[in-house]
VEXROKOL-880134 format. One record per residue (C-alpha): residue number from 1; x, y, z. Coordinates in Angstrom, 3 decimals. Layout:
N
> NUM,X,Y,Z
...
END
This chain:
540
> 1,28.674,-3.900,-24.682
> 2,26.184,-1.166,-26.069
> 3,22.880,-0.772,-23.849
> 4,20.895,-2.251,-26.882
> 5,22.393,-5.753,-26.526
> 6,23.123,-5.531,-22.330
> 7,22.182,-8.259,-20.308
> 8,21.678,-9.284,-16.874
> 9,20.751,-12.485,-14.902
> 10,17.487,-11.037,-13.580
> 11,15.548,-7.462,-14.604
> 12,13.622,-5.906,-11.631
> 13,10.503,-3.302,-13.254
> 14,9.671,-0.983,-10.876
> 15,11.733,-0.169,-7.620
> 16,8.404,0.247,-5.473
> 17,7.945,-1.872,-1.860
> 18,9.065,-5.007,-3.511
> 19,11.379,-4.063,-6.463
> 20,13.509,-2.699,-3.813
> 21,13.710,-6.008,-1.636
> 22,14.287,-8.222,-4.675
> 23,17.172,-6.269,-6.168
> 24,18.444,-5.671,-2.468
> 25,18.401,-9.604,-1.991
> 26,18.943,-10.943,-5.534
> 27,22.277,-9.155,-5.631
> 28,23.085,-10.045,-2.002
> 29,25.730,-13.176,-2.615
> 30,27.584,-11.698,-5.491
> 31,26.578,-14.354,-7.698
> 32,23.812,-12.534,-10.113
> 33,24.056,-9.400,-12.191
> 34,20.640,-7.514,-11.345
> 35,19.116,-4.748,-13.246
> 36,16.616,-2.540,-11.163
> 37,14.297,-0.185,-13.462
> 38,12.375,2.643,-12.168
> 39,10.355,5.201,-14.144
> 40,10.467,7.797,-11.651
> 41,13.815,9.314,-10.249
> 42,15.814,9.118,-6.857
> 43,14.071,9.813,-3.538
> 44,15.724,13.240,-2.865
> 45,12.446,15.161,-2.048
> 46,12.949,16.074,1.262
> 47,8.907,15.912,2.106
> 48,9.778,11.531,1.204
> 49,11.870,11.398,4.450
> 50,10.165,14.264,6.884
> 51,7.029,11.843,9.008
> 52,4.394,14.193,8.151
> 53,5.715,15.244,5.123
> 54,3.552,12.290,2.815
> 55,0.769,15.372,3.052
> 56,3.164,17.105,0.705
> 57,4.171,14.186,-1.677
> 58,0.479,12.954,-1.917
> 59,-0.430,15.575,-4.510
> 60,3.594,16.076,-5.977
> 61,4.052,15.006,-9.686
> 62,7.418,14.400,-9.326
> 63,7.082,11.285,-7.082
> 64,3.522,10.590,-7.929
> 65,1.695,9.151,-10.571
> 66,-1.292,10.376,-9.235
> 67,-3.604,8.281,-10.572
> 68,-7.609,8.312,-10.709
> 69,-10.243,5.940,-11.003
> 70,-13.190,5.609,-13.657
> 71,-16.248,7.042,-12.028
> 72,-17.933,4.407,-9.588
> 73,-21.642,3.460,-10.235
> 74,-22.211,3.341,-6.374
> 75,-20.369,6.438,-5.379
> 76,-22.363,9.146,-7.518
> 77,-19.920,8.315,-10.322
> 78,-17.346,10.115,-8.446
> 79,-13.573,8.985,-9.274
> 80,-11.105,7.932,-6.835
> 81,-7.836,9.188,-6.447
> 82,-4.867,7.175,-6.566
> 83,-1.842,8.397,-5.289
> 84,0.899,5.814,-6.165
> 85,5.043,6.333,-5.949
> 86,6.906,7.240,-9.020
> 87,10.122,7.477,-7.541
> 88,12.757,4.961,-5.219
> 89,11.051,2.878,-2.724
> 90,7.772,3.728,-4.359
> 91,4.473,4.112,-2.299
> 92,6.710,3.077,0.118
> 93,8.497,6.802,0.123
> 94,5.503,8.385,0.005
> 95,2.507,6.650,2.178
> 96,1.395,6.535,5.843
> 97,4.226,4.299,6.898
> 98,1.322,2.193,9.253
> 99,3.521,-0.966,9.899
> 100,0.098,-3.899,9.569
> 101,0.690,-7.650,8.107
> 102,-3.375,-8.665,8.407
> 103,-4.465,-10.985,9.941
> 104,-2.523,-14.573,10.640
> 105,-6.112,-16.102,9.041
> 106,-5.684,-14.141,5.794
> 107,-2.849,-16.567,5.345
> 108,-4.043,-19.813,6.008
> 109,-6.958,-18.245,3.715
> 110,-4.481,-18.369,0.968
> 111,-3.029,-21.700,1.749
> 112,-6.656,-23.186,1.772
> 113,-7.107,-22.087,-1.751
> 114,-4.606,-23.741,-3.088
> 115,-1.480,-21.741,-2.685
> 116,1.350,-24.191,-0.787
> 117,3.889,-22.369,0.757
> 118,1.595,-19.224,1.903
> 119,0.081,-19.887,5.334
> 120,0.540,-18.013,8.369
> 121,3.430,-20.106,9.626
> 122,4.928,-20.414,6.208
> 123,4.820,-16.622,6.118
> 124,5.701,-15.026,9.447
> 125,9.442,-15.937,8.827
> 126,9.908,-13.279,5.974
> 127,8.289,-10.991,8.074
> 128,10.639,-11.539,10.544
> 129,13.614,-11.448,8.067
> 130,12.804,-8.075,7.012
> 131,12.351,-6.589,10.049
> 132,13.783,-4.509,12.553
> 133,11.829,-3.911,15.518
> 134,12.999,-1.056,18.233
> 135,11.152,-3.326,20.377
> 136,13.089,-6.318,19.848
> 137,12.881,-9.686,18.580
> 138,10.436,-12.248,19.940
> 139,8.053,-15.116,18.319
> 140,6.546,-12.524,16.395
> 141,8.659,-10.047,15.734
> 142,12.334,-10.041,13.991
> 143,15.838,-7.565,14.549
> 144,18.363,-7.148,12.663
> 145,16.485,-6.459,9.284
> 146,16.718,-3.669,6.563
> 147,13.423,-2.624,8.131
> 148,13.147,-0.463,11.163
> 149,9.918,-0.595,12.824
> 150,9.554,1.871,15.696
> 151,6.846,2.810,17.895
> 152,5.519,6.370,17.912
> 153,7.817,9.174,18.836
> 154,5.593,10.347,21.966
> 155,2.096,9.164,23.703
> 156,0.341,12.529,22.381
> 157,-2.494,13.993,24.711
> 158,-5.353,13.514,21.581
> 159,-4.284,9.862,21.279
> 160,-4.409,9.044,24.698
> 161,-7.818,10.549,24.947
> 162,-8.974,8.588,22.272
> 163,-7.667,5.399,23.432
> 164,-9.417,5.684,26.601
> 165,-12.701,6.839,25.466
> 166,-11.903,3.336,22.778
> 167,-11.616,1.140,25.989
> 168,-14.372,2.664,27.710
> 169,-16.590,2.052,24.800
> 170,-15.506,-1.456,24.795
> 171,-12.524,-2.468,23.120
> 172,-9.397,-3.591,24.872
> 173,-5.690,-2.603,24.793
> 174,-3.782,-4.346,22.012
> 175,0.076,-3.557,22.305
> 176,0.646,-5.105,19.198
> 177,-1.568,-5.383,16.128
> 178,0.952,-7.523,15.034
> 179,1.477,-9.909,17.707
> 180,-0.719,-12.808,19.278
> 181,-3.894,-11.012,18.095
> 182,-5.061,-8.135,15.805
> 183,-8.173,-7.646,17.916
> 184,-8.420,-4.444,20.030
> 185,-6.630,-0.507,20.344
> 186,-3.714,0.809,20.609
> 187,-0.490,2.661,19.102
> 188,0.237,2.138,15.739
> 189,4.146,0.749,14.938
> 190,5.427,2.728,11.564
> 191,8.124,2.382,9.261
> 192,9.971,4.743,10.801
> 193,13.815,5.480,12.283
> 194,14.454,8.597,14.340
> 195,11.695,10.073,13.087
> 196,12.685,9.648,9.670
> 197,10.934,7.734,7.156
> 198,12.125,4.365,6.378
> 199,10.894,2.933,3.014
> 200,12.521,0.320,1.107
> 201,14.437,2.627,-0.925
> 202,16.495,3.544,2.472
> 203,16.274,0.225,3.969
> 204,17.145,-2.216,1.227
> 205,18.705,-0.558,-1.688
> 206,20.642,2.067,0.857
> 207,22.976,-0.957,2.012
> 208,23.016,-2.722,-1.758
> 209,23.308,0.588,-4.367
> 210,27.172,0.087,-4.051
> 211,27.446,-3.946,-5.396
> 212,28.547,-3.575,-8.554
> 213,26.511,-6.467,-9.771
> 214,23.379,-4.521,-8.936
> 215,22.550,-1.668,-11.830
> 216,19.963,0.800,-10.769
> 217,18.484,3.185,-13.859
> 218,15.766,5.617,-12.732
> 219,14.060,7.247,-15.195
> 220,13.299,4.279,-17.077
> 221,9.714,3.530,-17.953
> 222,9.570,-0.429,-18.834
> 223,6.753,-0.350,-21.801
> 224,7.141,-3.934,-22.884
> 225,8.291,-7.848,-21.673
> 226,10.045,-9.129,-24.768
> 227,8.955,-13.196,-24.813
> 228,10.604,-15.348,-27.646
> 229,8.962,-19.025,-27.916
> 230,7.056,-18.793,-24.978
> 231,9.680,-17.344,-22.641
> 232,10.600,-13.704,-21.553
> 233,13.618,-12.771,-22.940
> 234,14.280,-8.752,-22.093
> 235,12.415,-5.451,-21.136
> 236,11.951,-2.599,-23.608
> 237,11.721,0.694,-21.977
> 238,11.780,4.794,-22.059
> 239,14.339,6.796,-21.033
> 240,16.154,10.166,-21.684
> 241,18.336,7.939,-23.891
> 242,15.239,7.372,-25.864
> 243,14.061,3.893,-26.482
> 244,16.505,0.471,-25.295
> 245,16.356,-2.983,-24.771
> 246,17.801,-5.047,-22.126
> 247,17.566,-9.405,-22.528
> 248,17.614,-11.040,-19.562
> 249,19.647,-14.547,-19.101
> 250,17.346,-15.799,-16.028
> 251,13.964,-14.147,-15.335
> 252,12.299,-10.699,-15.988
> 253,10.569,-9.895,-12.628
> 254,7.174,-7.635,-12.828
> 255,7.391,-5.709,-9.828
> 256,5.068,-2.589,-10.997
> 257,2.321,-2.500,-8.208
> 258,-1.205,-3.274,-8.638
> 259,-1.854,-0.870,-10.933
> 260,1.839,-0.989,-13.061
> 261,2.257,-4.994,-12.833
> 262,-1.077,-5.664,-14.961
> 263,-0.575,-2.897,-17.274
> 264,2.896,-3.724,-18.266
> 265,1.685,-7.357,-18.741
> 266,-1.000,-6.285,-21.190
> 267,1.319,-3.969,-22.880
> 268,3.636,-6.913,-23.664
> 269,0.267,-8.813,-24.727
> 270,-0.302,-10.868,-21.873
> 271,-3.573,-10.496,-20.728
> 272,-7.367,-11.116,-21.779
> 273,-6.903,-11.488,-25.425
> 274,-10.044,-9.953,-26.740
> 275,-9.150,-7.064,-24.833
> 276,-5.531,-6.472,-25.778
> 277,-7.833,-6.835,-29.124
> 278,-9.784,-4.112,-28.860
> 279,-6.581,-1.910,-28.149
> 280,-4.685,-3.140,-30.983
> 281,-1.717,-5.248,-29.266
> 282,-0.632,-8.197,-30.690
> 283,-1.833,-11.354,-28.071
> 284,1.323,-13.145,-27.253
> 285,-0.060,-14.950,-24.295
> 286,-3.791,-15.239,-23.403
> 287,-3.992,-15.137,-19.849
> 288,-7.752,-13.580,-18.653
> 289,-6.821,-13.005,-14.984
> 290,-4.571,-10.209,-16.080
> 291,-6.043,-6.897,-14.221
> 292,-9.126,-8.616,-12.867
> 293,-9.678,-9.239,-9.335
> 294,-8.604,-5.569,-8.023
> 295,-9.392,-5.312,-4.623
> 296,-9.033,-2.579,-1.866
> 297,-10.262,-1.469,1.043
> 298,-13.181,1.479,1.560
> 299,-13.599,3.863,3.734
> 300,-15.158,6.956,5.278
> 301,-14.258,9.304,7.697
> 302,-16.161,11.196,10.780
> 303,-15.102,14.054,11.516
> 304,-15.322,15.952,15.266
> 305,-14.258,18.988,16.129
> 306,-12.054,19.558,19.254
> 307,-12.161,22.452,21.872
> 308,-8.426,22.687,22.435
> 309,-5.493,23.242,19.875
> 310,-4.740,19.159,19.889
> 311,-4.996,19.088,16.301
> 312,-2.232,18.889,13.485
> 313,-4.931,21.184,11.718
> 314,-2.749,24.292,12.365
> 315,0.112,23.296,9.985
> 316,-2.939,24.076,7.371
> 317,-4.649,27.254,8.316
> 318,-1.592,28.518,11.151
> 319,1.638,29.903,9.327
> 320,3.331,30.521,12.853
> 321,1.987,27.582,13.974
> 322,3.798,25.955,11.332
> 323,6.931,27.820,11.317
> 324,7.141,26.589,14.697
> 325,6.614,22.882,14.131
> 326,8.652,23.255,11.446
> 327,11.715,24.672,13.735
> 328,11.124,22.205,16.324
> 329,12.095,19.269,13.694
> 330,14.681,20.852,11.969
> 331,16.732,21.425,14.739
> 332,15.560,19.108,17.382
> 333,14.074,16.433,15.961
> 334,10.968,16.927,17.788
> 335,6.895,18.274,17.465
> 336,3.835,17.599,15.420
> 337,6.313,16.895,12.085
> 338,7.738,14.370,13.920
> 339,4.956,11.698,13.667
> 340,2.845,10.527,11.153
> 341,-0.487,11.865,12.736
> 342,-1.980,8.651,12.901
> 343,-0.802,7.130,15.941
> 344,-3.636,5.210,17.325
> 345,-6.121,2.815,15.739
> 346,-8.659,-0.146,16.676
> 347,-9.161,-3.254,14.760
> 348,-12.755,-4.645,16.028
> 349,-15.947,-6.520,14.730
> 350,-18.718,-5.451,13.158
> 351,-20.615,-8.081,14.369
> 352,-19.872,-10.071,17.679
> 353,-20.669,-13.820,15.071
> 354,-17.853,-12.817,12.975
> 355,-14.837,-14.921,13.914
> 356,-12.324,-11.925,13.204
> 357,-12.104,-7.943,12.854
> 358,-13.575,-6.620,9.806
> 359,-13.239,-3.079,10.603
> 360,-9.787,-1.191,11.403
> 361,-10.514,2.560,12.877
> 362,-7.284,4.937,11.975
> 363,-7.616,7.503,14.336
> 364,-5.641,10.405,12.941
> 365,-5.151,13.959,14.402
> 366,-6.034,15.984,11.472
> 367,-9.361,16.529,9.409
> 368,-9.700,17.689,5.498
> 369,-12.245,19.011,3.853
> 370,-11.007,17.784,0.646
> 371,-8.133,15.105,-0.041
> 372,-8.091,14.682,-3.801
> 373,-5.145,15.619,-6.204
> 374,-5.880,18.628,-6.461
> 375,-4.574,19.172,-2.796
> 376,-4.816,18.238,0.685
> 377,-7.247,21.018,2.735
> 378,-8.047,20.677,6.130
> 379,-10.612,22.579,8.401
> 380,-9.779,25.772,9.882
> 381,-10.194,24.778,12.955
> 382,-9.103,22.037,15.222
> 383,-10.284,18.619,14.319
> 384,-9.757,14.731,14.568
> 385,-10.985,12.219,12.130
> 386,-11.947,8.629,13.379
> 387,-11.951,6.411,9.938
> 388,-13.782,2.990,9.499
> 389,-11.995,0.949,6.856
> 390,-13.955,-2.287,5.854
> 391,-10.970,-5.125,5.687
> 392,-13.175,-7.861,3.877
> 393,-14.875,-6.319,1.624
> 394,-16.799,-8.048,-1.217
> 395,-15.883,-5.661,-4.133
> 396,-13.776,-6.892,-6.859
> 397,-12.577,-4.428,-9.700
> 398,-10.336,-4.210,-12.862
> 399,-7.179,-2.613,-14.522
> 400,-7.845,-2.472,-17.991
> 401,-5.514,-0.549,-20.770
> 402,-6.742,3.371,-21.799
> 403,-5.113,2.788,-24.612
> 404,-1.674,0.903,-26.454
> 405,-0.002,3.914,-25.154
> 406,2.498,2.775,-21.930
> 407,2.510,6.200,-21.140
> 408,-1.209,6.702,-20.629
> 409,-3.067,6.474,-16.801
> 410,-4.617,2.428,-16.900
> 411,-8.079,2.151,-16.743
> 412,-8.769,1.458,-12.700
> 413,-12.274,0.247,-11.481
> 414,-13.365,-0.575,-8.117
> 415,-17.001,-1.650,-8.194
> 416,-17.059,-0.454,-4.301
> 417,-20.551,-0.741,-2.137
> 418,-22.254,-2.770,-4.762
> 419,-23.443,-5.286,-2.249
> 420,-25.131,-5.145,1.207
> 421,-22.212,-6.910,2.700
> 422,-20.233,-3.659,1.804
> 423,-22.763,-0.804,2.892
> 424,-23.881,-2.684,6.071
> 425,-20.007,-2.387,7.366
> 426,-19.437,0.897,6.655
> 427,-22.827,1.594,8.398
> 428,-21.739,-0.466,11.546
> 429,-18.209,1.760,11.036
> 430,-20.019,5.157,11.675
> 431,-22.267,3.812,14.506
> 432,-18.807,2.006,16.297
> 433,-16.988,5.580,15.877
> 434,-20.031,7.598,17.304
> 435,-20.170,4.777,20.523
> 436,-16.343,5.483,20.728
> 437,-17.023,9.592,20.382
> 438,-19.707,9.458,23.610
> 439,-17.358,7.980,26.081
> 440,-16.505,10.142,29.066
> 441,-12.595,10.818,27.874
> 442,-13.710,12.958,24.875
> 443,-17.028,14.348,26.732
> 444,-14.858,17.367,27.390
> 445,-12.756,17.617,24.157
> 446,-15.520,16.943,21.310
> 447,-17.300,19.857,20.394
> 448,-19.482,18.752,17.651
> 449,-19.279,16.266,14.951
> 450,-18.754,17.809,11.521
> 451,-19.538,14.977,9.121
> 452,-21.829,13.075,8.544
> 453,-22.997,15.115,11.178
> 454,-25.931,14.271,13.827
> 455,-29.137,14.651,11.169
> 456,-27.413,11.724,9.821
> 457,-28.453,9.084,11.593
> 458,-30.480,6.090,9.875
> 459,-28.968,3.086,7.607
> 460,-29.910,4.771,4.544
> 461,-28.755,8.372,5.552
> 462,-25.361,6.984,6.249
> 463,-25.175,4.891,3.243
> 464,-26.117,7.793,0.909
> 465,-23.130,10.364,2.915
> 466,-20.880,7.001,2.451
> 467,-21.574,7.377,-1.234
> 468,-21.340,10.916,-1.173
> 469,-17.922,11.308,0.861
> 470,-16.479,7.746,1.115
> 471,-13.290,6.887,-0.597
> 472,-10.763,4.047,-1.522
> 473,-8.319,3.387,1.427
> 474,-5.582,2.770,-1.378
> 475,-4.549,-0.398,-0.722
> 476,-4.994,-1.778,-4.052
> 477,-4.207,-5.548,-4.171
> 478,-4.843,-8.412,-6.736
> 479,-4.763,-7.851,-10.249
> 480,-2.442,-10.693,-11.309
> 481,-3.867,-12.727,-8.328
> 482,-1.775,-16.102,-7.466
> 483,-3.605,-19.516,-7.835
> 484,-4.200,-22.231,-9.961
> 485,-7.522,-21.468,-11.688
> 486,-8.396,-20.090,-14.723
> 487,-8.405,-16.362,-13.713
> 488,-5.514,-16.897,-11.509
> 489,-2.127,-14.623,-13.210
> 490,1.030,-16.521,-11.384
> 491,1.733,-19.686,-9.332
> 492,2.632,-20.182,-5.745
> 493,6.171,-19.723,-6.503
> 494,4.800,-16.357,-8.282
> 495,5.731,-17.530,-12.166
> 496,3.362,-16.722,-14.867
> 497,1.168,-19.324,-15.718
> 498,2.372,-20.369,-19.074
> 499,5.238,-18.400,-19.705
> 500,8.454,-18.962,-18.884
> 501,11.423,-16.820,-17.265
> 502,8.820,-14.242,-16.337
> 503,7.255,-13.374,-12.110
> 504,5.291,-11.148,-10.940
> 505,6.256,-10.023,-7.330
> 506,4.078,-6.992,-5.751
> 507,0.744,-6.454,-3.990
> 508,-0.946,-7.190,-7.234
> 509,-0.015,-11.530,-6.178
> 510,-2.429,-11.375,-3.241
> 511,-5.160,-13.429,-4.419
> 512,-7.732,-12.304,-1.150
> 513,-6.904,-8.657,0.402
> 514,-5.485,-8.897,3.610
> 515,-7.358,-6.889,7.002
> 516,-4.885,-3.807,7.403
> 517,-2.443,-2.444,5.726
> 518,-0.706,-3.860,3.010
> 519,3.100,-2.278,2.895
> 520,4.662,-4.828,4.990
> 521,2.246,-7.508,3.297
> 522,4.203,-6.808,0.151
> 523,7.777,-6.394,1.604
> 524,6.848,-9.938,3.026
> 525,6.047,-11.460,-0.310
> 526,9.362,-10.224,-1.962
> 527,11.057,-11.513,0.469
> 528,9.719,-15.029,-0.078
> 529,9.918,-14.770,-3.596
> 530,13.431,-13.524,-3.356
> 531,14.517,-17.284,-1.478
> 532,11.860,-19.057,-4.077
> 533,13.903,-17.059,-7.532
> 534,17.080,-17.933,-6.547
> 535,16.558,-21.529,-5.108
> 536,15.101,-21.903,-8.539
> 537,18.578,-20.495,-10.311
> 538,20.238,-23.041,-7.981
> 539,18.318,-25.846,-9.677
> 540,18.280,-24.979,-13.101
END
């Protein structure tokens, strides 16, 4: 059978966090042919699987798509920049690796608007189903999964320090972010396995890459959803071949992230009709939702320098310091590479009325001076960074196409720190991380703080350095948001509202952003959807 006229029960676009899990589980029985399409190539870059190493791959081409925003109104018209995975396991292979579902209330929040099947206690199953915890399986918390979960390597001197000074200023000891409650500080949990990344790339298609009903192409660029009479049919897309087509005999799953999923759509034209319009696509399905309701999280970061080497600072501005670190992992596993360098965080309120935390602190043991893609450059000196990320944040953006070109960047806005709600929690952010700063476990270890910096110190001062330094936490979420509305993109069960044979399972689902991070948020929802697609081929 020539590639032109292939086919396959189910086509996968884009092996990112959830691509990953649905051709992993799709294929699982035996019983479907799966096709898994990624435009980027195979996760061989060494940085991918080294802990620290995602300071490498954030700016790297080759695994990166390295995307940036329009300018923002709010933020001086500065751009954001997105770093996103082109390659195996996605953003998965190449972000932070903070293991964070949200909060059990960003569930039910779903549920309550009209999405059956998505409440905490619907939810918490998958999450236990894809896990494996080095801590073991308990109400919470599963073993046995493609995903290894594992607590941080060591209990480093700077993180203990700034866990104490975090209870002294008033918020308890959390074990688990991801247990009972979300409230409180403590060590991070990461997607980690002997100090080795673990994305979903390693965890789900490592076991599965050998079925020989599951086809993986890399290097393949989907650029269009064929639909015939109302139902999607196949997947056009690039590769070194040049141009083929693939028809699928079940469903065509959109798995391209928050940023990929929506443009693909719109490419295919699906999507706000007078839009796909105005960049001359034929509309096959009008369906405004498409790329509206972007959300993310925001965030700024204050920075403090440190009197004693505690830092990962050094791997920047000290080659023997990092010739050392660097011997230490490659032969014993061990040292500053080792980690992630954010080990500790708090998850708190900005105000004691709210019912649950809005704010989520990353500690991390490093500071930058700049973090765009044109690098990563830290101080030259020893430094920490305490970060307040605002979790419910009232900003809603857009992904609209540049152009009818699949190749060209989409057109990503965030509207961030348009209303009061936003600015007044980032304010409340910097004033929680100075209270944390002034507590006798850091009185000997801070030296100064280097930004905002002291002369910064009223509502509007901070606002206008938020504007001025504050960036997206990229955790984009939303754009083909699940409901039942008229802007809403899929269904509970994650089909495209009025079109058949076609899903859309990634981050971009999540009709409200969840508080924390949003990796294992996504693994969660392809697990679900995985069970929902295939009880759904049972019926048909």
């Amino acid at each position: 059978m020539s590639a032109e006229t292939e086919s396959y029960d189910f086509i996968v676009t884009g092996a990112g966090s959830a691509g990953c899990v649905l051709a992993a589980r799709l294929s699982e029985s035996g019983r479907y042919r799966v096709l898994l399409l990624e435009a980027g190539g195979r996760d061989t870059n060494p940085w991918i699987h080294i802990p620290i190493g995602y300071a490498k791959t954030f700016v790297d081409p080759k695994v990166n798509w390295m995307f940036e925003s329009e300018p923002e109104t709010e933020l001086n018209g500065r751009t954001m920049y997105q770093p996103r995975g082109k390659v195996l396991g996605g953003t998965s292979s190449i972000n932070g690796m903070i293991y964070m579902r949200g909060h059990a209330a960003d569930y039910d929040q779903w549920r309550q608007l009209g999405n059956e099947g998505w409440s905490y206690d619907d939810v918490l199953p998958y999450f236990r189903k894809a896990e494996d915890n080095g801590r073991g399986a308990d109400t919470y918390h599963g073993a046995g999964g493609p995903l290894r979960v594992s607590d941080q390597p060591y209990r480093w001197e700077i993180a203990e320090a700034m866990l104490a000074a975090c209870q002294q200023a008033g918020i308890p000891p959390n074990p688990d972010f991801n247990g009972a409650t979300q409230e409180g500080c403590g060590y991070y949990q990461t997607t980690t396995y002997d100090k080795r990344r673990w994305s979903t790339a390693r965890a789900y298609l490592g076991p599965a890459r050998r079925r020989p009903n599951l086809t993986i192409r890399t290097r393949a660029h989907a650029t269009r959803v064929l639909v015939e009479n109302g139902r999607a049919v196949g997947v056009c897309f690039a590769s070194p071949r040049g141009q083929e087509t693939v028809r699928a005999r079940r469903e065509v799953i959109v798995s391209g992230g928050a940023y990929g999923s929506p443009q693909l759509l719109m490419l295919s034209g699906i999507g706000p009709g007078a839009h796909l319009q105005e960049r001359g696509i034929a509309v096959v399905h009008d369906l405004p939702g498409v790329g509206a309701n972007l959300q993310d999280h925001f965030n700024t970061f204050c920075i403090y320098r440190i009197a004693r080497n505690l830092s990962l600072n050094a791997l920047h501005y000290s080659l023997p310091h990092r010739l050392l670190q660097g011997a230490q992992y490659v032969f014993f596993r061990r040292g500053q590479m080792s980690g992630n360098g954010m080990y500790v965080g708090a998850l708190v309120r900005s105000d004691p009325r709210l019912e649950r935390p809005d704010l989520q602190f990353n500690i991390s043991a490093w500071s930058t001076v700049e973090r765009t893609r044109s690098g990563i450059i830290s101080h030259p000196f020893p430094a920490v960074s305490i970060s307040p990320v605002h979790l419910s944040p009232d900003a809603r953006g857009s992904v609209r196409l540049r152009s009818a070109d699949p190749m060209a960047w989409p057109e990503i806005r965030f509207n961030f720190l348009r209303t009061e709600h936003d600015r007044q929690a980032m304010i409340a952010g910097v004033r929680i991380a100075r209270e944390i700063v002034r507590q006798p476990a850091l009185r000997d270890l801070v030296v100064e703080e280097v930004a905002p910096g002291a002369a910064v110190d009223d509502p509007e001062e901070i606002v206008a350095d938020t504007r001025a330094r504050g960036v997206s936490n990229l955790h984009p979420v939303g754009s083909c948001g699940m409901g039942r509305g008229p802007m809403a993109v899929v269904d509970p069960r994650l089909r495209v509202h009025g079109l058949a044979g076609l899903r859309v399972v990634d981050a971009s689902v999540m009709p409200v952003i969840v508080a924390g991070n949003t990796n294992a948020p996504t693994i969660m929802i392809a697990e679900k959807a995985a069970d929902m697609i295939q009880e759904d081929a049972r019926a048909a």
